[in-house]
C-alpha positions in Angstrom: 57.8 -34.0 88.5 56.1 -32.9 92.0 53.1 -30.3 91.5 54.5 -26.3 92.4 52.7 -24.1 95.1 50.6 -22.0 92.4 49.2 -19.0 93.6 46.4 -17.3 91.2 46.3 -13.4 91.4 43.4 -11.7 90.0 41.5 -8.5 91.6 38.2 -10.2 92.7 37.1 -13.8 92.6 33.7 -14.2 92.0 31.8 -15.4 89.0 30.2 -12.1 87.7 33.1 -10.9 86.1 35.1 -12.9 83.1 38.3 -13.3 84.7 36.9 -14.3 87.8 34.7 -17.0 86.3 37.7 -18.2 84.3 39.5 -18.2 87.7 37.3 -19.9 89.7 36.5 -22.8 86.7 40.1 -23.3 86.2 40.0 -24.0 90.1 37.4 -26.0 90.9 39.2 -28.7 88.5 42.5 -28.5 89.5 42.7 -28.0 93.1 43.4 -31.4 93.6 46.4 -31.6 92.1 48.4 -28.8 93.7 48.6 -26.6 96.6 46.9 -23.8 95.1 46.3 -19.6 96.8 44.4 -17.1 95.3 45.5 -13.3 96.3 42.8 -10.7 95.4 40.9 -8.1 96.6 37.7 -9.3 97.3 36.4 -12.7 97.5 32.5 -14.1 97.1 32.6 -16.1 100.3 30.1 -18.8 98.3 33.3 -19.4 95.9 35.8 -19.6 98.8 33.4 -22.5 100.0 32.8 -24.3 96.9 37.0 -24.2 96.4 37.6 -25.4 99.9 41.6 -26.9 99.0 42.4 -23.4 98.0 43.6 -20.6 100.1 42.9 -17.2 100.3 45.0 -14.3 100.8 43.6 -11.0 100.9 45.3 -8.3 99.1 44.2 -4.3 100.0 43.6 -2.1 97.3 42.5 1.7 96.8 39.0 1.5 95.4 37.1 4.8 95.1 38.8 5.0 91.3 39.6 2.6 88.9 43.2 3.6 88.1 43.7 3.8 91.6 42.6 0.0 92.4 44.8 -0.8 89.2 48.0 0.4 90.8 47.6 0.0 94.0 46.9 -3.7 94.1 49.8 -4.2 91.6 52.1 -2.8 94.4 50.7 -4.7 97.2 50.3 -7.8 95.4 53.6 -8.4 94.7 54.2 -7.6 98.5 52.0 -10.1 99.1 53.4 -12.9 96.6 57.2 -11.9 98.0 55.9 -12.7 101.6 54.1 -16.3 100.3 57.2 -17.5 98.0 55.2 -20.0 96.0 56.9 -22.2 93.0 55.1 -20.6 90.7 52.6 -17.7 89.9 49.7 -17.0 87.5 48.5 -13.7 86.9 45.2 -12.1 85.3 46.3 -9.8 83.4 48.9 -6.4 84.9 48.0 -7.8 88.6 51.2 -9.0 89.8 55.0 -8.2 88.3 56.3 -10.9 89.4 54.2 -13.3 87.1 55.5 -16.9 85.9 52.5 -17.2 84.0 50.2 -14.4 82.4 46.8 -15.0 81.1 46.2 -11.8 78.6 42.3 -11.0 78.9 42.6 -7.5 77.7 44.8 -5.5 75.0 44.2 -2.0 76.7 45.9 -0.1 73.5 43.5 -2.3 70.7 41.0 -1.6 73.3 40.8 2.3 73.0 41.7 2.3 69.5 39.0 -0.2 68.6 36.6 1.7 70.6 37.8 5.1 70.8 35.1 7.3 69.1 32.3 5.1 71.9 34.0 5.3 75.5 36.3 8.5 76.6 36.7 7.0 79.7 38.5 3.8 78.0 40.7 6.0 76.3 41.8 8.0 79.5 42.7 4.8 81.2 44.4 3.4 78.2 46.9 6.6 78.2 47.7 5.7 82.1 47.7 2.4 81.9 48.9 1.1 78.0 53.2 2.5 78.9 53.1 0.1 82.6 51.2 -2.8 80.2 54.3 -2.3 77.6 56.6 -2.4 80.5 54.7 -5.6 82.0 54.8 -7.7 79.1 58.2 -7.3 78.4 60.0 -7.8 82.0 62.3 -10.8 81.9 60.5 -12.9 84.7 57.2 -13.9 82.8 58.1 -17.2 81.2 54.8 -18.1 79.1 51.5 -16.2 78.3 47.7 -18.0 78.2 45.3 -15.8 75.4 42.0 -17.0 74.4 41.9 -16.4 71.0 44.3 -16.0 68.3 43.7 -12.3 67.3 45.0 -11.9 71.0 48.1 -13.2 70.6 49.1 -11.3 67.4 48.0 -8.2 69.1 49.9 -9.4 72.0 53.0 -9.7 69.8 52.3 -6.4 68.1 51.5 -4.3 70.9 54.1 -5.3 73.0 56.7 -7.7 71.2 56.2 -10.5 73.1 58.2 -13.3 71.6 57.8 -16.5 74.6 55.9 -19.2 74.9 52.4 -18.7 74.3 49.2 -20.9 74.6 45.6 -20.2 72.4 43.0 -21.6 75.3 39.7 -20.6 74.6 37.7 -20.0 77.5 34.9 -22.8 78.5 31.6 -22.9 78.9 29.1 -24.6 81.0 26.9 -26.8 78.8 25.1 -27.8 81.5 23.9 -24.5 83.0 24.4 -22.7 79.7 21.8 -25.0 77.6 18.6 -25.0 75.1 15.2 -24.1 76.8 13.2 -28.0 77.0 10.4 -27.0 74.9 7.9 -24.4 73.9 6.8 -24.1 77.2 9.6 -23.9 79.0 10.7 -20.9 76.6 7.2 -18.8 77.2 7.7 -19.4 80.7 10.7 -17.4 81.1 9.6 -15.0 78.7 6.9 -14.1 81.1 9.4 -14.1 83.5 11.4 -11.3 81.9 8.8 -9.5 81.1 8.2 -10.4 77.3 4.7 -11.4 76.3 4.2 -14.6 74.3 5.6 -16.0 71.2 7.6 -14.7 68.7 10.8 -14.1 68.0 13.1 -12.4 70.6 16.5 -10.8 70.1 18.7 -11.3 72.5 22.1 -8.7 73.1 24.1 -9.5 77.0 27.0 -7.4 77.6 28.7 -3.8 77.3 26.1 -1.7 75.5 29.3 0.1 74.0 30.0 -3.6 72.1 26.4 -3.1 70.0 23.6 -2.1 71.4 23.1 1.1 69.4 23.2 -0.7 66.0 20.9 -3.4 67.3 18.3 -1.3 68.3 19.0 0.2 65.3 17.5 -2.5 62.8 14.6 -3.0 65.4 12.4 -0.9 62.5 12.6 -3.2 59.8 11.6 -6.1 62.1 8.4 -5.5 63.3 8.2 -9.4 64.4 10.6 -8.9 66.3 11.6 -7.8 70.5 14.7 -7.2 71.8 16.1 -8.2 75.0 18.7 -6.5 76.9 20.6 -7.9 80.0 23.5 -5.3 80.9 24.9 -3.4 83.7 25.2 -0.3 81.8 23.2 2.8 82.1 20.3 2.0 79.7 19.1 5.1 79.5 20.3 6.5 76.1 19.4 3.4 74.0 15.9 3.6 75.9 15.8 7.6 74.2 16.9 5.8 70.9 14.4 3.1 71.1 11.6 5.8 71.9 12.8 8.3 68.8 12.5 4.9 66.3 9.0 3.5 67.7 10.3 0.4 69.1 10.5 1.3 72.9 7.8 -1.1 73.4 9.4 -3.8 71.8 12.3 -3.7 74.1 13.0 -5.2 77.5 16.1 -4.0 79.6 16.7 -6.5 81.8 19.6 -5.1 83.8 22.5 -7.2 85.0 21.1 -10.5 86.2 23.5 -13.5 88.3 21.3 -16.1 86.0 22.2 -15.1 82.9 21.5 -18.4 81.3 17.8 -18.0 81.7 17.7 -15.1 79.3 19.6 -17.0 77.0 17.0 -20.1 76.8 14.3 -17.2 76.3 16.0 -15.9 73.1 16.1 -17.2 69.3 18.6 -14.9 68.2 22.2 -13.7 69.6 23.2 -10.3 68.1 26.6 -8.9 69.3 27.9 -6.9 66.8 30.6 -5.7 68.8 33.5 -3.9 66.7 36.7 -5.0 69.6 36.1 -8.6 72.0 39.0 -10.7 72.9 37.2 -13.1 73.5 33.2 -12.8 74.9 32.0 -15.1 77.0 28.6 -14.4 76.2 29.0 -15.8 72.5 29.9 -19.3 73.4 27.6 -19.3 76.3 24.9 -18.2 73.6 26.1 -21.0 71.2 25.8 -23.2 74.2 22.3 -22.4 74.9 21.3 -23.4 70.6 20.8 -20.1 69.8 21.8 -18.9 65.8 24.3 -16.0 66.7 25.1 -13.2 64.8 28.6 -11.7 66.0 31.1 -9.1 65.3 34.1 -10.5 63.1 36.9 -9.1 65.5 35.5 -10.6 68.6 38.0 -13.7 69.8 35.1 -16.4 69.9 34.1 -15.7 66.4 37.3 -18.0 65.7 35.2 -20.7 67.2 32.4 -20.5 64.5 32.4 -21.7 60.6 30.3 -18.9 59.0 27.3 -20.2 57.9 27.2 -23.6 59.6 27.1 -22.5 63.1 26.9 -19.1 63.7 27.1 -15.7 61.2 30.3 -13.3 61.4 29.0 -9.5 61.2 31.3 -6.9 59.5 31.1 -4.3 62.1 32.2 -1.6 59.0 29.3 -2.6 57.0 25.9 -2.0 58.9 24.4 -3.9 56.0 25.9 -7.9 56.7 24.3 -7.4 60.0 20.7 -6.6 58.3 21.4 -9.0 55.8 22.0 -12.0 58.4 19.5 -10.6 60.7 17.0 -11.1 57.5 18.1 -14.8 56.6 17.7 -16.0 60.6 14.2 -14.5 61.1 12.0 -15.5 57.6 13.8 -18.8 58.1 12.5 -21.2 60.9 14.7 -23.9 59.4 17.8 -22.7 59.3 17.5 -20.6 62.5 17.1 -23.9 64.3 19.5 -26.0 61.9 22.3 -23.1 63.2 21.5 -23.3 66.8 22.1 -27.4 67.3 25.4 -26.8 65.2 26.4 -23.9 67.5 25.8 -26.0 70.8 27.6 -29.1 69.0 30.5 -26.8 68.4 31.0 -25.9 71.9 30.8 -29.4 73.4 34.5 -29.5 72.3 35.0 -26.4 74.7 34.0 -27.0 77.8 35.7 -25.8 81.3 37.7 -29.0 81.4 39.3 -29.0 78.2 40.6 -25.2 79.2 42.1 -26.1 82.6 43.4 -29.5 81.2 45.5 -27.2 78.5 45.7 -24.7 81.5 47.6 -27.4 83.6 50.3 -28.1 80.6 51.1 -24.7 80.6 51.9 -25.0 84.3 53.7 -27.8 83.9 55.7 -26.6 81.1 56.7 -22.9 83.1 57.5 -24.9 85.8 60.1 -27.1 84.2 63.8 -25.6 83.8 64.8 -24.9 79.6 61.1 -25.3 78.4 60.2 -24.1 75.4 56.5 -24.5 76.3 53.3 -26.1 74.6 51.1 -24.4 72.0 47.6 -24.3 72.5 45.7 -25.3 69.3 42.1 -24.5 68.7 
């Protein structure tokens, strides 16, 4: 069967974001095989290089507010797609109606519920956005949705009643950017880099403060050995007031958003992300990648990746105390903080970037042939 025209919509292509990353990964592997276009917003020109067989169609969008960029570049998206006529068409998310394929990243109703007493804002957007998201999912075109994790996909059916063709494909990861620091040396190199003097052990938390941060500082206290580092784009401010109140400001380093986010990684020992809602979160396997022991929210999608235990702990985000407990075991234990790292970076050599666009391709393959009852993804 000859290879469709598959155009990829998402909002902006870049690899700061999630869905961009897993955009641009998914493309740099397979645009060989098809004639592939990408319609978004915006663009990182550097990306637009490196996927030079792929074209680029710009798509205009309202930006000064966030629901306003939503709708907008849903309208003039599907404008966009109309005028291009491609075989067949993948879209991130509630970016285009007239999607073949969908790739779920986001459940915007678990989302505010999950997360309702932390972020107004999320619950706003949720009210606007959760009836067009009910409507999306269930319009006749969409023939088969991509989710990343399993919780997903029930919540998916739930939420929204899907009932079609659906494919579990974890997001990859990078194991050769995303790796262990050489040595000793190399580790107290970057931590002087960062801003943390020395040895010792370092926490690490990367991501929405929303999906932690406060309970991580939290246990800071009891663990005077330890330092905390922060890399996130959010405002640090209050979590620097709550750091200050327990007497463990100078124990922690807010890094700020950084575009080389695997260098904080190899300065850490310890992954804490005990986020209550995560689809899926990058930044686990990308910590798992780099051998560190991670301790990680039970509902967040790449905890299905882990054995409890063997490569990674599971946090009950209802019961503060699992997170001191595990917290407790990886720090007084050299052994089995290091023992848990090799097995966490042994578990996500089986989910690298090719693996996901290889199962990404199927599903392609399976929209795009007439009566298919499509393939299941399997972790």
């Amino acid at each position: 069967m000859a290879a469709p025209d598959i155009a990829l919509v998402i909002h902006d292509l870049n690899l700061t974001n999630g869905q961009g990353r897993y955009v641009v990964e998914i493309l740099r592997r397979l645009q060989s095989r098809a004639r592939f276009s990408v319609f978004s917003n915006t663009a990182d020109p550097a990306v637009l290089r490196d996927l030079s067989a792929v074209q680029w169609v710009h798509v205009p969008a309202w930006r000064r507010r966030y629901i306003g960029a939503v709708f907008s570049f849903l309208a003039l998206s599907q404008l966009a797609v109309r005028r291009a006529r491609p075989g067949l068409i993948h879209a991130q998310g509630l970016s285009c109606w007239s999607a073949d394929v969908v790739t779920v990243h986001m459940i915007n109703a678990v989302r505010a519920r999950k997360l309702a007493s932390r972020q107004q804002r999320a619950r706003v957007f949720s009210a606007i956005v959760t009836p067009i998201e009910h409507s999306f999912y269930r319009q006749s075109r969409a023939r088969h949705a991509i989710v990343m994790s399993r919780r997903l996909g029930t919540e998916l059916a739930a939420e929204y009643g899907w009932n079609r063709p659906l494919s579990v494909i974890p997001h990859g990861t990078d194991t050769g950017v995303f790796r262990p620091a050489r040595d000793e040396a190399e580790k107290l190199e970057l931590r002087g880099r960062l801003g943390i003097p020395g040895p010792g052990l370092v926490w690490l938390f990367v991501g929405e403060a929303v999906k932690g941060l406060k309970e991580t500082i939290a246990e800071l206290p009891r663990f005077p050995q330890a330092r905390l580092l922060v890399v996130s784009r959010s405002d640090p401010e209050p979590y620097r007031m709550q750091a200050e109140v327990l007497g463990v400001a100078h124990r922690v380093v807010f890094a700020g958003f950084t575009p080389e986010p695997e260098v904080a990684y190899r300065a850490a020992d310890i992954f804490v992300y005990p986020s209550p809602y995560e689809p899926f979160g990058m930044v686990v396997t990308e910590a798992m990648s780099s051998g560190l022991a991670c301790i990680v929210g039970s509902e967040v999608g790449a905890a299905e990746l882990m054995t409890h235990g063997v490569d990674g702990y599971l946090f009950d985000p209802t019961d503060s105390a699992s997170l001191h407990r595990y917290l407790e075991t990886l720090s007084g234990d050299s052994g089995t903080l290091r023992r848990v790292g090799i097995a966490a970076r042994n578990t996500i050599a089986h989910h690298d970037w090719n693996a996901c666009a290889e199962a990404t391709w199927q599903v392609y393959q399976a929209a795009s042939s007439t009566g298919s009852t499509g393939v299941s993804g399997l972790l």
